[in-house]
VMD Tcl script that draws the C-alpha trace (Angstrom):
set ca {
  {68.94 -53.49 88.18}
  {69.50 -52.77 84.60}
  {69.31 -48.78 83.57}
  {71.80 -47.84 86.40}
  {70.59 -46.22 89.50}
  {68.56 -43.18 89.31}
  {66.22 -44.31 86.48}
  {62.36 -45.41 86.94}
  {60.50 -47.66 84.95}
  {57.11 -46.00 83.49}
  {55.01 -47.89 81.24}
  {54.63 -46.44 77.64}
  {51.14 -44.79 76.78}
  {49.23 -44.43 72.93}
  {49.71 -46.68 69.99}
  {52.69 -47.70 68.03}
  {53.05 -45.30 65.00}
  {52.55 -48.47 62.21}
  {48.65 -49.62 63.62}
  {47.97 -46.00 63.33}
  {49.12 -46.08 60.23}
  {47.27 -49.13 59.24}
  {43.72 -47.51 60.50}
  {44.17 -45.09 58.16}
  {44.31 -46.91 55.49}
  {41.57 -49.51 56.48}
  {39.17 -46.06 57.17}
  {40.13 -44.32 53.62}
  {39.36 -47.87 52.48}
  {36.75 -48.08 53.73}
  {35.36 -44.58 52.80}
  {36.46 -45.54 49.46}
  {34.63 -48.73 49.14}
  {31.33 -47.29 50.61}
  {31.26 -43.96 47.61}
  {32.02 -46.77 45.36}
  {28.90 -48.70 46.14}
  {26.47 -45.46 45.39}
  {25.43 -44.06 41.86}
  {23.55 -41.31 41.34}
  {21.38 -41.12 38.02}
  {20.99 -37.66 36.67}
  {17.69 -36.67 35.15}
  {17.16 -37.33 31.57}
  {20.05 -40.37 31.42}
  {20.11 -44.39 32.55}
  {22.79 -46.28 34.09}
  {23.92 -49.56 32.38}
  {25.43 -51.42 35.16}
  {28.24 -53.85 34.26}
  {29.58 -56.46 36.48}
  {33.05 -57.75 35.17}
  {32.78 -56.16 31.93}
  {28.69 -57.79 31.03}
  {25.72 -55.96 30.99}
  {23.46 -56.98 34.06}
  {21.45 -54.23 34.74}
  {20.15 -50.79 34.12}
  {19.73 -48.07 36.78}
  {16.91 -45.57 36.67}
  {17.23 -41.66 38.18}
  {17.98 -41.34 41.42}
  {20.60 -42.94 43.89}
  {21.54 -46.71 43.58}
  {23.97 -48.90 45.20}
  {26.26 -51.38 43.75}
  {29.04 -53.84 44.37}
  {32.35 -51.63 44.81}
  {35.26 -52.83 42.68}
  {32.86 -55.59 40.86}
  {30.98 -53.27 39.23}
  {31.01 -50.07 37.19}
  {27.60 -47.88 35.71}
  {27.82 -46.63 32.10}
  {25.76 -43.16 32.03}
  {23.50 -43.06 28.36}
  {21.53 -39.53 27.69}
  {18.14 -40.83 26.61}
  {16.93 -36.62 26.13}
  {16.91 -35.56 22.54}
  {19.93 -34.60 20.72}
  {20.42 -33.17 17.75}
  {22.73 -34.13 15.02}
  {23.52 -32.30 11.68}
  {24.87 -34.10 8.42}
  {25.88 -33.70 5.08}
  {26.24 -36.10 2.43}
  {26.29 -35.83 -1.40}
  {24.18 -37.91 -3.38}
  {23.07 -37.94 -7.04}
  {19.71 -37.45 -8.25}
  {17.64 -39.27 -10.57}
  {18.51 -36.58 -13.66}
  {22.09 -37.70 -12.42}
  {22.82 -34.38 -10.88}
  {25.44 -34.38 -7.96}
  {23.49 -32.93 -4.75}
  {25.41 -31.56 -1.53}
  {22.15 -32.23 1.17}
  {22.27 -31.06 4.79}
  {20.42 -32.70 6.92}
  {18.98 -32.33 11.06}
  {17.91 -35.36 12.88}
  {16.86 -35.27 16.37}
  {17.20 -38.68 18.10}
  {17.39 -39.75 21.67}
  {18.29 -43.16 22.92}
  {15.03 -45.79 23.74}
  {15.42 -45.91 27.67}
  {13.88 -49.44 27.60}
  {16.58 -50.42 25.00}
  {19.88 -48.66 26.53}
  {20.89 -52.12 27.59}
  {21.20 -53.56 24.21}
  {22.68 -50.71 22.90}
  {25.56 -50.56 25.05}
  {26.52 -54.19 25.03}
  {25.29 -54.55 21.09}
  {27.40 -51.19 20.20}
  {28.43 -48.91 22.79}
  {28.18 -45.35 23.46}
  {29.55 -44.07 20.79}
  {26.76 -45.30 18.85}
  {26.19 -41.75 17.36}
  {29.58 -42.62 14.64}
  {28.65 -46.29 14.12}
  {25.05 -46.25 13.14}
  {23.57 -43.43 13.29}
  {25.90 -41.21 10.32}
  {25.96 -44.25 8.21}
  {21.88 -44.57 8.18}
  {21.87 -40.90 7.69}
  {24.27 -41.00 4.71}
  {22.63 -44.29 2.83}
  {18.86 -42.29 3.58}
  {19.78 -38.96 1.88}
  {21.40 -41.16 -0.54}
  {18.33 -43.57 -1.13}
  {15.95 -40.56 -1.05}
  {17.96 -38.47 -3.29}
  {18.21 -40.95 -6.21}
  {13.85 -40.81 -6.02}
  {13.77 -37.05 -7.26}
  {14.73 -35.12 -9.91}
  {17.22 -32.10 -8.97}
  {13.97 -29.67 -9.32}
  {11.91 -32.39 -7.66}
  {14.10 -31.70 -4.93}
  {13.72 -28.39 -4.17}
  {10.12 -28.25 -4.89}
  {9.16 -30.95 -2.81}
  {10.83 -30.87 -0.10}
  {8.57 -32.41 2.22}
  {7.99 -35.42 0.57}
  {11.99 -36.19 0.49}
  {12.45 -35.62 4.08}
  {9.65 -38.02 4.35}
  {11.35 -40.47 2.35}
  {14.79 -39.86 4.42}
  {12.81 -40.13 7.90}
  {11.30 -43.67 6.59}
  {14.30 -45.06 5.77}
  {15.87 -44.15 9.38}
  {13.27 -45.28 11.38}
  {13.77 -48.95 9.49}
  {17.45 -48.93 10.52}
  {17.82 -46.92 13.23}
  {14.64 -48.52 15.50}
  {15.59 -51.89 15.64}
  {19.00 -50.52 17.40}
  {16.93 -48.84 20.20}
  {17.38 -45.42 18.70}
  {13.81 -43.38 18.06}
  {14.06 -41.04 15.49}
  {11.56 -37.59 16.06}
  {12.45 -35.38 13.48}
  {14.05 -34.68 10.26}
  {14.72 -31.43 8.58}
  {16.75 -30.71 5.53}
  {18.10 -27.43 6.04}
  {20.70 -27.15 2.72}
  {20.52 -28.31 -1.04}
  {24.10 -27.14 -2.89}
  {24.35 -28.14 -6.69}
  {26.43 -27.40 -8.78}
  {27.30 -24.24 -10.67}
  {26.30 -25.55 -14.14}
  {22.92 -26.69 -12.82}
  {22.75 -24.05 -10.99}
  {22.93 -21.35 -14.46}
  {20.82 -23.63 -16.05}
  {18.47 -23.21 -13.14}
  {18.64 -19.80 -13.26}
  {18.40 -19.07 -17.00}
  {15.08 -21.24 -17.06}
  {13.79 -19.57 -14.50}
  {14.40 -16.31 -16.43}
  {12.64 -17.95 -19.30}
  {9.21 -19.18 -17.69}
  {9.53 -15.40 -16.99}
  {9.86 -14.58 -20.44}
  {7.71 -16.63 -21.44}
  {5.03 -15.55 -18.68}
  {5.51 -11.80 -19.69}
  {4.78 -12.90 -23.68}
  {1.80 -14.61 -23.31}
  {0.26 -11.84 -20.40}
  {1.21 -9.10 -23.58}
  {-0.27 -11.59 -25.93}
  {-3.54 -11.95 -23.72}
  {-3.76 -8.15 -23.51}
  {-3.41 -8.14 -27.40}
  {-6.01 -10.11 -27.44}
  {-8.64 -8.66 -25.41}
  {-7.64 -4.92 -26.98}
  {-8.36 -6.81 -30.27}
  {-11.97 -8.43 -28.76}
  {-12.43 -5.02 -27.28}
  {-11.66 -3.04 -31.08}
  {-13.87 -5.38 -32.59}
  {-16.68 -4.82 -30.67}
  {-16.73 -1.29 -30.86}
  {-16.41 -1.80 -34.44}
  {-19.28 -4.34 -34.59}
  {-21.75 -1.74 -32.17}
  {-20.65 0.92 -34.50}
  {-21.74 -1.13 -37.69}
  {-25.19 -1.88 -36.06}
  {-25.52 1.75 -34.99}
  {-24.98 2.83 -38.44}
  {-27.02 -0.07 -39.71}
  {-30.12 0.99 -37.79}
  {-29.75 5.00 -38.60}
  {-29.71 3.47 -42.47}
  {-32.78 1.36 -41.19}
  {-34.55 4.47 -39.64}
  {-33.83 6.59 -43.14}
  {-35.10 4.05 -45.00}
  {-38.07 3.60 -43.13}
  {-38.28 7.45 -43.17}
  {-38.20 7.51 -47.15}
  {-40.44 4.84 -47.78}
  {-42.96 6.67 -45.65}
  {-42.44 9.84 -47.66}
  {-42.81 8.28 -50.66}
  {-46.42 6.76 -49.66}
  {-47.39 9.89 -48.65}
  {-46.32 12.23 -51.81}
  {-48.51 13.28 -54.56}
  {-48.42 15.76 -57.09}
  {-50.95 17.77 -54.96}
  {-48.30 17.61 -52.37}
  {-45.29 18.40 -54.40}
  {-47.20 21.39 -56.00}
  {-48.05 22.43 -52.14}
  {-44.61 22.24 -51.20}
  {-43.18 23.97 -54.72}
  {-45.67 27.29 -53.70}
  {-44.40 27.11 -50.40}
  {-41.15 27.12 -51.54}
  {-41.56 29.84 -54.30}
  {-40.16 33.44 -53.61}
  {-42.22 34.87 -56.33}
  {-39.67 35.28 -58.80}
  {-40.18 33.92 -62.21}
  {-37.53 32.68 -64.38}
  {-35.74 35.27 -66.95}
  {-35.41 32.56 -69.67}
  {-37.05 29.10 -70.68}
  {-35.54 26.89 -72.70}
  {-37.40 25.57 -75.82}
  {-37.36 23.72 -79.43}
  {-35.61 27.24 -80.49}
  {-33.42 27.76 -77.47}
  {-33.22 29.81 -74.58}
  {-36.74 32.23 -74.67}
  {-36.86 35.36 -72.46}
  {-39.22 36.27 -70.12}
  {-40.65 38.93 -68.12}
  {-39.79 39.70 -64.96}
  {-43.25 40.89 -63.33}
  {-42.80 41.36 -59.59}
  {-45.61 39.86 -57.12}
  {-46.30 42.99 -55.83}
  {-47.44 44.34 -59.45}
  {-49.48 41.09 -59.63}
  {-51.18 41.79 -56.80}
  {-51.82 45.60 -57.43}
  {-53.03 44.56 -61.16}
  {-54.88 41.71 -61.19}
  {-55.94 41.90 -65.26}
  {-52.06 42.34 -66.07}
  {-50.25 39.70 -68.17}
  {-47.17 39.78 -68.84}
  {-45.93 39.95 -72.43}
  {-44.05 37.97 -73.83}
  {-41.93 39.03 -76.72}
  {-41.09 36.41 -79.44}
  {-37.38 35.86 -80.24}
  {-36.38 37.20 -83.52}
  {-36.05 34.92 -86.28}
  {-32.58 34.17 -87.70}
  {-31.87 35.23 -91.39}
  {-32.02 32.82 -93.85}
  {-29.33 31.90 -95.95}
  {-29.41 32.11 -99.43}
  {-26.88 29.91 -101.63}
  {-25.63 32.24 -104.55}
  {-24.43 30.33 -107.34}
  {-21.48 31.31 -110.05}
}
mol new
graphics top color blue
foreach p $ca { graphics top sphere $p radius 0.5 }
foreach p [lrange $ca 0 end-1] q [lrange $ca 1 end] { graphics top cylinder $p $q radius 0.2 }
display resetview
């Protein structure tokens, strides 16, 4: 017998080392080709399933199965995201305006599909800058660089309208639009400035020229109530005269002449000759001699003058 003497056939026992090998590979196959046929879908996304490169479904959240190998799931956030722009424009006065503007967006869940085979997921460079740019753009070239800054609200209304009319039709819904930024430039922005200090001017002027005014109002008043104050104290001594004058007499002025008197008489009266003195004769000598009169001593004549001839 072959093998010499001394050596015993025994049969061989496990498996040859190459279908070991190969059940390996069939079972990591395998394992590979079943975690190829699940997806999960986060929260707050969608799954665009393509099956050799088209569009042929969209996955909600959750887990999903799919052909392995066949097929492959593009992931599209539909939450809100935000996206800041700038983009210089001129305005209608033909000033050059920097504007900064915030959308928020978020892709239409109902409409990922389109959107993915239509543009693709990086949709955010393709359409959405470019609507943002021709808006501020389109909306800038409506105001006037004041008109701007003034009102505000009524631009980013004119910015959000034209979005929605490009943007919408693409599947993307626009919620919000802020403009955060206006830059001009540095002559406008002097000019700005130096009319702003001259409405100030101007506003401090005419408040001075108002006060003027009402200290001049309030001046001629009092001069006015002073006039009729002095008016009616003339009206009041007039009225007082004209009384006084229906009421005197010559009884009355005698009355008030002896009430008057001290009892003195006058030392001299004036006449056709001149001054004429009198006697001074005391009240209380009247009064203790009722019969005496007092005399009165006639002036002395001047001498006459006699012409003497040659």
């Amino acid at each position: 017998m072959p093998g010499g003497p001394g050596r015993s056939m025994q049969p061989q026992r496990g498996l040859p080392y190459g279908v070991l090998t190969s059940g390996v590979v069939v079972v990591l196959i395998l394992v590979f080709a079943i975690s190829n046929a699940t997806t999960v879908i986060d929260a707050g996304t969608r799954g665009v399933v393509k099956t050799f490169g088209e569009v042929t479904g969209v996955f909600g959240e959750g887990l999903h199965f799919r052909v392995p190998f066949i097929t492959n799931v593009v992931v599209v956030d539909v939450r809100t995201q935000r996206m800041i722009s700038s983009s210089s424009a001129a305005s209608r006065d033909l000033q050059i305006v920097t504007t900064q503007v915030v959308l928020n967006y978020r892709a239409d869940p109902d409409a990922v599909g389109n959107l993915v085979r239509e543009i693709g997921i990086d949709y955010e460079a393709k359409i959405i800058d470019p609507a943002i740019q021709e808006s501020v753009k389109a909306a800038t070239a409506q105001f006037t660089a004041e008109n701007l800054i003034t009102q505000r609200p009524l631009v980013s209304e004119s910015i959000r309208e034209v979005l929605l009319t490009r943007l919408a039709p693409r599947g993307i819904i626009v919620e919000d639009v802020s403009i955060t930024e206006f830059n001009f430039s540095e002559e406008f922005s002097r000019a700005v400035e130096a009319k702003q200090v001259a409405e100030q001017d101007a506003e401090r002027a005419e408040r001075e020229l108002r006060r003027a005014q009402i200290e001049a109002q309030q001046q001629v008043a009092r001069a006015q109530a002073e006039a009729e104050a002095r008016l009616e104290v003339a009206r009041a001594e007039a009225e007082a005269l004209r009384l006084q004058r229906e009421v005197i007499s010559p009884e009355l002025l005698q009355l008030r002449f002896i009430e008057r008197w001290d009892g003195i008489l006058p030392r001299f009266m004036t006449g056709d000759t001149g001054m004429l003195p009198l006697l001074s004769i005391s009240a209380d000598d009247i009064q203790s001699d009722p019969v005496a009169r007092p005399t009165v001593q006639p002036a002395p004549e001047p001498p006459v003058e006699i012409d003497q001839q040659p």
